[in-house]
N, C-alpha and C positions, 0 to 999 in steps of 0.2 A: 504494500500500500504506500501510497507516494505521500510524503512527510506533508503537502498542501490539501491533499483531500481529507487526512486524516485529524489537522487540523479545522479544516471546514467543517466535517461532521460535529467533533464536541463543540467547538463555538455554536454551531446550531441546535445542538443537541441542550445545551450550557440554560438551558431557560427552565423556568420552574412548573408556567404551562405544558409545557412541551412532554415535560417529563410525566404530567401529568395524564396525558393524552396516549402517552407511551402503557402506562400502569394500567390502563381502561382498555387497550386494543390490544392487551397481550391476554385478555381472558375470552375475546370474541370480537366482532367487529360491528363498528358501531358509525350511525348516519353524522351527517355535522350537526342536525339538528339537535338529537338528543345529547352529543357530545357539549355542546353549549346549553341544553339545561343540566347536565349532570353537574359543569363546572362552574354554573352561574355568569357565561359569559356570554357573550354578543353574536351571532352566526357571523358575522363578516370577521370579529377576532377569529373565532375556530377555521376560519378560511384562509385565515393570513397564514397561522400557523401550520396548517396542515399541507397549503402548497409550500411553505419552507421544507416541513419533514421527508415531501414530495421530491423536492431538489437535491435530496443527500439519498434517496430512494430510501427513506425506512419505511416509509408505508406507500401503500397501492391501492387503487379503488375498485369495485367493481358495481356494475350498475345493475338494480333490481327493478325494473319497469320505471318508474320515477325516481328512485331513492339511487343514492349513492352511497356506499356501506364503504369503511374505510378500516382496510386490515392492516395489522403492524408483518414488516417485510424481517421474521427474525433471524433471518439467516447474516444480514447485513449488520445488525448490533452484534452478533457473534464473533461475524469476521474482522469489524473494528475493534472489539475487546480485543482480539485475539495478537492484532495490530499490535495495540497499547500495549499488551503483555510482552509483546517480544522484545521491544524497545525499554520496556521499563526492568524487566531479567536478560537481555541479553537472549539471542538467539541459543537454544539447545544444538551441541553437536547433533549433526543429519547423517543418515546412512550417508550421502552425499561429498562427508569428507573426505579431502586429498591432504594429502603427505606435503612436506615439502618437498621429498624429493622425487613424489608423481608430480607435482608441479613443475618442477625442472624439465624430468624427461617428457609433459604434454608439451613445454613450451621450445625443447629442442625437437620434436617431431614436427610441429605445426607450421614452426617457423624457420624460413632460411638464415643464414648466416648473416645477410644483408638485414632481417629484423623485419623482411615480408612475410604476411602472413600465406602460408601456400593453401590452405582452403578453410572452409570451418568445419569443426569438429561434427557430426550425426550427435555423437556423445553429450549428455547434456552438463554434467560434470568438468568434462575436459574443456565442453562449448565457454563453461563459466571462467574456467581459468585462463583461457584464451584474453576471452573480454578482460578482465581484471587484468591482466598483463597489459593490455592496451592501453589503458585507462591509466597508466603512473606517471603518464606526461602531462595529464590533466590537472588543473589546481580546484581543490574542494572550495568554494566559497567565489571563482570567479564565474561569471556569466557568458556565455560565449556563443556569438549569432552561428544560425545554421552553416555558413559560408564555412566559418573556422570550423565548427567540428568535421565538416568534408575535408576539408584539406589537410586537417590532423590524420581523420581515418584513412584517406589514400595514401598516405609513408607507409602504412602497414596494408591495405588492399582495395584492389580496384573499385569493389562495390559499395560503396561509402553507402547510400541508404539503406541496403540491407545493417551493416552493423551498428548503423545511427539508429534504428529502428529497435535491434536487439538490444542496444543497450537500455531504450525508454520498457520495454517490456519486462525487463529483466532486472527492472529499478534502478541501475546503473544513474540516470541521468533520470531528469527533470526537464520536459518541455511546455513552454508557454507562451505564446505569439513566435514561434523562430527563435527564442531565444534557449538554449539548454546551460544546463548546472547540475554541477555532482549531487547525489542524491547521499547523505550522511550512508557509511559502508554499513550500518546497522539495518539498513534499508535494502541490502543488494542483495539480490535471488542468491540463495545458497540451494 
């Protein structure tokens, strides 16, 4: 999860209604009408808040001839906790760990002598140590237009948006208008 959505969610989440809203559609789903008598509020407030919780997907509507019934999406609070948790302990070692010294020998297989990358790895393991090798030219905290990250990625291979692309997938990096940024390594697909 990318360090700005997962901020987005608790700032919106961060409200007292909301929370409230949340404790009412986790036993059943409920219309906005009765949701603003149960909480004593205004239907146009329960409609402000609900298209917010809307914007971060924790709930979803479904429509019952005239009625709109409004279900909490809890799959989406799980996978944010789950976020928060890995960030605030530290990722658990993954069946997925490498060696230093499979790292060494992924990164003498992959790459030429010259520091090209000769293809990407099937491996999704070997795929991550690749990237991560790439990536130590990068400075965490600077900003860098789409231009610069292609012409960083072509010193190591030709297909710059493929591995522009792996790196945002893969949490490596952070893109927002054309602009990318390292994404804290706490954050990076293991």
């Amino acid at each position: 999860m990318q360090l700005d959505k997962l901020v987005g969610f608790h700032k919106t989440m961060g409200d007292p209604t909301r929370i409230k809203i949340i404790s009412l559609l986790a036993n059943k789903p409920w219309n906005g009408q009765a949701l603003a008598e149960k909480l004593g509020l205004s239907a146009p407030t329960i409609t402000h808040h609900l298209k917010k919780m809307r914007e971060i997907n924790i709930v979803y509507e479904r429509r019952d001839k005239n009625t709109i019934y409004f279900y909490l999406n809890k799959s989406v609070i799980l996978q944010q906790t789950e976020s928060l948790r890995k960030l605030a302990i530290g990722m658990e070692e993954s069946d997925m760990a490498v060696t230093n010294e499979e790292q060494t020998k992924i990164v003498e297989n992959f790459f030429t002598a010259e520091g090209r990358l000769k293809n990407i790895p099937s491996q999704r393991k070997k795929k991550l140590v690749v990237f991560k090798y790439m990536l130590k030219g990068l400075v965490f905290g600077r900003k860098y237009e789409e231009k610069e990250i292609n012409e960083y990625i072509k010193q190591y291979f030709d297909d710059y948006a493929t591995i522009r692309r792996e790196f945002i997938v893969n949490h490596f990096m952070y893109r927002e208008n054309n602009i990318y940024e390292l994404n804290p390594e706490e954050m990076w697909a293991k």
